[in-house]
C-alpha positions in Angstrom: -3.4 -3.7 54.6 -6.8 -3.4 53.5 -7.7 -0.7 50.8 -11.1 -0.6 49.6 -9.8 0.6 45.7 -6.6 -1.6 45.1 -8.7 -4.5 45.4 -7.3 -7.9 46.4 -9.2 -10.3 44.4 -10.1 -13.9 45.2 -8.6 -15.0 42.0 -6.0 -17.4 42.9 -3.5 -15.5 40.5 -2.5 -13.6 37.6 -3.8 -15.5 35.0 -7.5 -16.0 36.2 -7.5 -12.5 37.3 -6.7 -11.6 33.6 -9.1 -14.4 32.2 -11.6 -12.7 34.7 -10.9 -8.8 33.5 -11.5 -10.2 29.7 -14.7 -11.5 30.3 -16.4 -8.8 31.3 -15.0 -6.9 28.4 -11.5 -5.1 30.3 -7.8 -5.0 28.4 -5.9 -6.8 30.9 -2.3 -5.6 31.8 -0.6 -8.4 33.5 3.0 -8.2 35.7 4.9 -10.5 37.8 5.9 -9.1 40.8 8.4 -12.3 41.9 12.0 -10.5 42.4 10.8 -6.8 42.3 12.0 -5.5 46.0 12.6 -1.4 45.2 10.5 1.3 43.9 12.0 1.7 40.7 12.0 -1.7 39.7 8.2 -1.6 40.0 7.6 1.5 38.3 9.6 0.2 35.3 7.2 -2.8 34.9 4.3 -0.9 35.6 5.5 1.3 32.6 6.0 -1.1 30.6 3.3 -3.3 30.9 1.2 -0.3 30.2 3.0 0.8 27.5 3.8 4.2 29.0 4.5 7.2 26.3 8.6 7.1 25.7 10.3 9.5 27.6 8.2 9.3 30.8 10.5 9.1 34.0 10.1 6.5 36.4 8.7 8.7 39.7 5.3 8.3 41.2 4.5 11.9 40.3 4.5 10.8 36.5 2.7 7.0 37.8 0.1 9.3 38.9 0.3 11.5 35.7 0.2 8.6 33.3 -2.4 6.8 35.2 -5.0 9.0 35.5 -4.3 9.8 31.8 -4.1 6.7 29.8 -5.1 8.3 26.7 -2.4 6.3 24.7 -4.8 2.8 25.3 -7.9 2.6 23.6 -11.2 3.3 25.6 -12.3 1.2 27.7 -11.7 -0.4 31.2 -7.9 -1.0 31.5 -7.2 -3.9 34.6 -3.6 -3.8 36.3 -2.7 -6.9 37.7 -0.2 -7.0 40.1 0.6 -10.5 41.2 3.2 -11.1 43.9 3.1 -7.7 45.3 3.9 -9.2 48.3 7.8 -9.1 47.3 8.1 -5.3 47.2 5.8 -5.1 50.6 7.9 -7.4 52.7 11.0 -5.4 50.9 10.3 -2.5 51.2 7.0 -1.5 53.2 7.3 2.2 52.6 7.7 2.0 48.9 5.1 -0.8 48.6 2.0 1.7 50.1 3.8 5.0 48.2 3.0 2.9 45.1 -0.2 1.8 45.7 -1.6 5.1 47.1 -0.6 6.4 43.5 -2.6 3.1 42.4 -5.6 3.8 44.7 -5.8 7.4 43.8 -5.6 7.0 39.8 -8.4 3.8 40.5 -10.8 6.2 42.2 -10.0 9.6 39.5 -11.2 7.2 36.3 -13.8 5.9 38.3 -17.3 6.1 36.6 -18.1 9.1 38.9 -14.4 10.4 38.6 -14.2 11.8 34.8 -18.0 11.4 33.1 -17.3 10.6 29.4 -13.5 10.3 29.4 -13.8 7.1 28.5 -11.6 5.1 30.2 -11.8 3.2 33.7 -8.7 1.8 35.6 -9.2 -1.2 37.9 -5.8 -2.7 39.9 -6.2 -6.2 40.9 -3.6 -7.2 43.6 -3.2 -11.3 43.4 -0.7 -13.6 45.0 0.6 -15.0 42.0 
């Protein structure tokens, strides 16, 4: 499942992929994916690690809202790390590329080339742990 946006790094896993995302100036926003086998279970900790506005359901319409928003978090490139993504893919295939098409498509609208002087970038960083 190769996708040229939602990039699966060679970082051996969350925590180097975050150390990684720092250095080169990035907020890193780290989740675990161990355990999480449905849909809503990952769009709650995708949420929540990026400190979605209250009040915003849990549907990949409003992923793909708040994502290619993000004007909550400060300028700047914002990395998602998903580690064990794994879990939801072997779970639940048809949720797992549902959710990272919203990923893939909110990646490529803050691109540089997708909104000159908005300010922010969004990077997802797929790991194994």
């Amino acid at each position: 499942m190769s996708d040229p946006v939602v990039k699966q790094e060679s970082a051996p896993d969350g925590v180097t992929a975050a150390a990684e995302a720092r250095a080169r100036g990035a907020y890193a926003h780290q989740f675990d994916g161990t355990g999480l086998r449905d849909s809503a279970s990952v769009l709650d900790a995708i949420a929540t690690t990026l400190s979605f506005p209250d009040g915003v359901e849990r549907s990949l319409d409003a992923l793909r809202d708040c994502l290619t928003d993000l004007s909550w978090l400060p300028a700047g490139e914002h990395v998602l790390i998903w580690s064990a993504a794994s879990d939801l893919a072997n779970a639940d295939p048809k949720a797992y590329l549902a959710i990272r098409s919203v990923l893939s498509d909110a990646q490529r609208a803050l691109a540089p080339a997708g909104r000159p002087g908005y300010g922010r970038r969004f990077t997802v960083v797929l790991t194994e742990r």
